[in-house]
Steps between C-alpha positions, in 0.01 A plus 500: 500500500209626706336302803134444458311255716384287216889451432527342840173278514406106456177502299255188569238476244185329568283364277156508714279273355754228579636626838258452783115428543362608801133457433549115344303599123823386374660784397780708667366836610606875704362325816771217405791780458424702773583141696827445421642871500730377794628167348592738211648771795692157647657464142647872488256632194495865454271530194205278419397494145128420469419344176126651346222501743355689283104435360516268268319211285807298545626370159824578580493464868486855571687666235149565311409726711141696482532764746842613602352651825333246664553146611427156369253339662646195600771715667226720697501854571625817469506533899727177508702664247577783733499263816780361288718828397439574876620162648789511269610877584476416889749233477718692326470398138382637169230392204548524147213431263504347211467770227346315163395780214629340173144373495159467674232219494276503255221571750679795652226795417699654265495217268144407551485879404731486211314222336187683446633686209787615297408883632467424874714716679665207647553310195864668440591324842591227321694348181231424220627457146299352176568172362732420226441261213204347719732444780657636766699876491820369594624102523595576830467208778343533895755476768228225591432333141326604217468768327565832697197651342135421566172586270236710644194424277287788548764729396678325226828574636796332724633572836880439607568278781807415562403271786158323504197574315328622797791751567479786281812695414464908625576766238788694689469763194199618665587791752175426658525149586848589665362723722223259614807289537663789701226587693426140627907473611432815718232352645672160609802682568313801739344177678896472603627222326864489463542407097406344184606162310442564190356224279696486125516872526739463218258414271254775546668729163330353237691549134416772258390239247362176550719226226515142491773333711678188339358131577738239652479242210181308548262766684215689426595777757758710517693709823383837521762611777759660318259755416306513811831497805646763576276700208559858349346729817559267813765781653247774446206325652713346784691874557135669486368234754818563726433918440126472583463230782835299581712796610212634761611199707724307698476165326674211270405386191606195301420480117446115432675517128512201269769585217674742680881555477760629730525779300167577491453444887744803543239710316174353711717534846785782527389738738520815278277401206200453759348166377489206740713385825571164365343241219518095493686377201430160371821404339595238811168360445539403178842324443311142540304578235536326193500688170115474496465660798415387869279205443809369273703335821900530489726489805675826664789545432707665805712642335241704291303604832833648601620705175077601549515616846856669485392682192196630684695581805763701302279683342262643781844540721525870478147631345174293583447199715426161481193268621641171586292181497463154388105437569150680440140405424577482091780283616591103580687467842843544495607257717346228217634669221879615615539282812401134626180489651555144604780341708681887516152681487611736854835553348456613154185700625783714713769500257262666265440755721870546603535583123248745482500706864837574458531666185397892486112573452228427644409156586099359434433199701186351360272285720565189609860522346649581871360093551670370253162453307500241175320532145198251526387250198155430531387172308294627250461853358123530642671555844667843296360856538770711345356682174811458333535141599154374351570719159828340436409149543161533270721665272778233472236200524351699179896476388472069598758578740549172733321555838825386729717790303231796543447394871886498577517876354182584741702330771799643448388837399132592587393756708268302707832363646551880726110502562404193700406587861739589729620245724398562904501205700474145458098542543238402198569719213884612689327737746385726197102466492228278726280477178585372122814719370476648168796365368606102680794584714861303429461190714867510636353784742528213785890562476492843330285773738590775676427372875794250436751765339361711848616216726835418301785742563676337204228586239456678213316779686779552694729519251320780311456671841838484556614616147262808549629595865819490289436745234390728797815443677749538238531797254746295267168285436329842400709734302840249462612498113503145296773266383460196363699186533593196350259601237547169265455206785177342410389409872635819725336857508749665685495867544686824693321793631702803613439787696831712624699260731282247489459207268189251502548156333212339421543075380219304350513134403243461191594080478377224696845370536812633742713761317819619596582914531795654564467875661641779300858616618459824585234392732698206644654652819316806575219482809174307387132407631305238397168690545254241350508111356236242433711204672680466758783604383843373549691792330432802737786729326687532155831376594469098293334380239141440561308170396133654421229226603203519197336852494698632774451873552811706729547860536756640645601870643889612398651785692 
């Protein structure tokens, strides 16, 4: 398999309006960044992944956006941007954008243009379809509630949006629209940024023929995504994107890809079919999902997260490669949802991360996650700012859903939970603005901040910085095939990686009560290293039976 730099990189992915103020209007800003490049140098990072900075009227915190080459605002300007890419190239580190061309706001010029009239030149930009029956062309449902089409009254016809109202799908049928598309990528990418993220770029193929999907049994709405993921021409657009602007440069790109399979990960990522360095798969995310999706709470089930992640692992082993994380901004923190973010808050938070750093890929550390950060549950649901969030609960108190059972699926689940301010110091507001912040920061940020994780050599912070010093220290970590163990036992994720001589064994504790392991025989009396734990731990080699402690993390080197 061929070496690439992205292959050998930790990713951190900020999400800016939540990650540092520095001129106290509340909001986290390219000032703010700029000021914390070394913490994030400290930590190891070798790619930072800025979410959209992007102009924008905000209804989906930046993934409207208006004008894909300028910057929002709030954010402020164009020469912080490149005091940015400049700051982060001196120390040594890369920037990947955040690449978001399934659709536009609808007050991006070309839609204010293609509302004018059904002949506009611009018009063909987008999806427009008549009505059917006095309703809408297809049943489909928004990714955000609703109805995914919306009614423009001056020219009698629909638009598709597969997100919110005010985010327009683009017409990738339309050569010209992809070379606007093309010709804006150039332009970010000759300003010598490093990569894209690419926002659902899976669902930019839009079918042949719109149909009706098929209601769950009491909706109006249906899903449109088995038509729209992974549609009839995503491989030509993505191979024509990689032919006319990806392959011009040195840089990574990572598909975000709800619905994908393994199989069709191979397609998007083996080297020779020119598509994509890597996508994120959502599979992992969604085994606590009830069979009404992720607002319908169930437990995880561990051994279902490690069938997931072994099947994902097999399959990228020889052709593709794998992104590898827990957290993000459309995500609730992992250390709530997988771990204990009470009493054994510290040592779940670095299990997790055992689990994930030393598998094969490409780990994504999202911020505030190398803290141990928590999910938040504000009191009422005026103290909410997520889109999604705020549709779902007027939708299920149209339903008479109980308040306590659509707030504990916004607890457990909501986005909001990622996107409260990241947590500084024990200073009003956790060190993250002087003025009123946008969104109310978690109040556990006395305990919880970065200054105390600084000053602790047992924290979190450390830990990650010592599981990425690893990955650059060991090559097992990086190109080391995977074998599963003890795949039944409901409480241990245990797992091999093997490289030539050497043998990594990696043991996580998933329970919160001691659990016996026994070391695999052919490992039992050959030279071993305990190269990382979250206690301090007793069992230094693999001779005896260990005694785990709850959501105790070991690895260990074999030669």
């Amino acid at each position: 398999m061929n070496e690439n730099w992205w292959k050998e990189s930790v990713v951190y992915q900020i999400y800016p309006r939540s990650f540092m103020d520095s001129n106290g209007d509340g909001i986290g800003d390219l000032q703010g960044i700029i000021s914390k490049l070394d913490y994030l140098k400290k930590l190891g990072i070798d790619v930072i992944w800025l979410s959209p900075v992007y102009k924008s009227p905000n209804d989906d915190n930046g993934y409207d956006i208006s004008d894909y080459q300028d910057i929002m605002d709030e954010f402020g300007t164009m020469a912080d941007w490149e005091e940015l890419l400049k700051e982060v190239h001196n120390r040594g580190m890369k920037l990947i954008m955040d690449l978001v061309v399934n659709h536009s706001s609808d007050e991006h010029p070309w839609f204010i243009e293609a509302k004018k009239s059904p002949d506009n030149p611009y018009r063909d930009y987008y999806i427009w379809r008549q009505g059917k029956d006095g309703k809408e062309p297809t049943n489909w449902y928004s990714n955000f509630g609703g109805s995914a089409w919306e009614y423009d009254e001056q020219s009698k016809q629909y638009y598709l949006h597969l997100f919110s109202k005010k985010q327009p799908d683009l017409n990738w049928r339309n050569p010209s629209l992809r070379e606007d598309i093309y010709k804006m990528m150039k332009w970010w990418l000759d300003k010598g940024i490093d990569g894209f993220r690419m926002d659902v770029i899976n669902f930019i193929s839009k079918p042949d023929v719109f149909v009706d999907g098929e209601p769950k049994e009491g909706k109006k709405y249906a899903s449109g995504s088995p038509f729209y993921r992974n549609g009839p021409h995503i491989h030509d657009y993505l191979q024509e994107m990689n032919e006319k602007v990806l392959s011009q440069y040195d840089v990574m790109t990572v598909g975000e890809m709800p619905g994908v399979t393994p199989e069709l990960a191979q397609l998007y990522t083996a080297e020779d079919r020119k598509e994509l360095n890597m996508v994120f798969q959502f599979e992992h995310m969604g085994l606590d999902n009830g069979p009404n999706g992720k607002w319908d709470l169930k437990p995880l089930n561990l051994v279902d997260l490690k069938a997931n992640l072994t099947k994902w692992q097999k399959a990228l082993e020889q052709q593709g490669w794998n992104s590898l994380y827990f957290n993000n901004h459309d995500q609730p923190r992992s250390v709530t949802r997988f771990g204990n973010d009470k009493e054994y808050r510290k040592e779940s938070a670095k299990m997790l991360a055992t689990v994930l750093h030393m598998m094969k890929g490409t780990p994504y550390v999202y911020q505030g996650e190398e803290l141990g950060m928590t999910n938040i549950q504000y009191p009422t649901i005026d103290d909410y700012k997520d889109i999604e969030i705020l549709n779902f609960y007027r939708e299920m108190k149209a339903e008479g859903v109980p308040e306590a059972e659509i707030m504990a699926s916004i607890y457990a689940k909501g986005r909001d939970n990622s996107r409260t301010p990241m947590q500084w110091n024990r200073e009003k507001n956790g060190g993250f603005t002087t003025g009123t912040p946008w969104m109310k920061v978690n109040p556990n940020y006395v305990d919880i901040n970065a200054e105390e994780a600084l000053n602790d050599e047992n924290s979190v912070y450390y830990y990650y910085q010592k599981l990425i010093q690893l990955r650059k220290t060991h090559e097992v970590i990086l190109h080391g095939d995977y074998e599963l163990l003890h795949e039944e036992h409901p409480d241990l994720f245990v797992y091999k990686r093997i490289l030539n001589e050497e043998t990594l064994l990696v043991i996580c504790n998933f329970a919160e009560l001691e659990v016996f392991f026994d070391c695999p025989v052919e490992l039992k009396n050959r030279n071993s290293e305990l190269l990382i734990t979250n206690y301090e731990s007793k069992n230094t080699d693999l001779s005896s039976t260990m005694n785990l402690a709850p959501y105790e993390a070991k690895v260990f080197l074999v030669k």
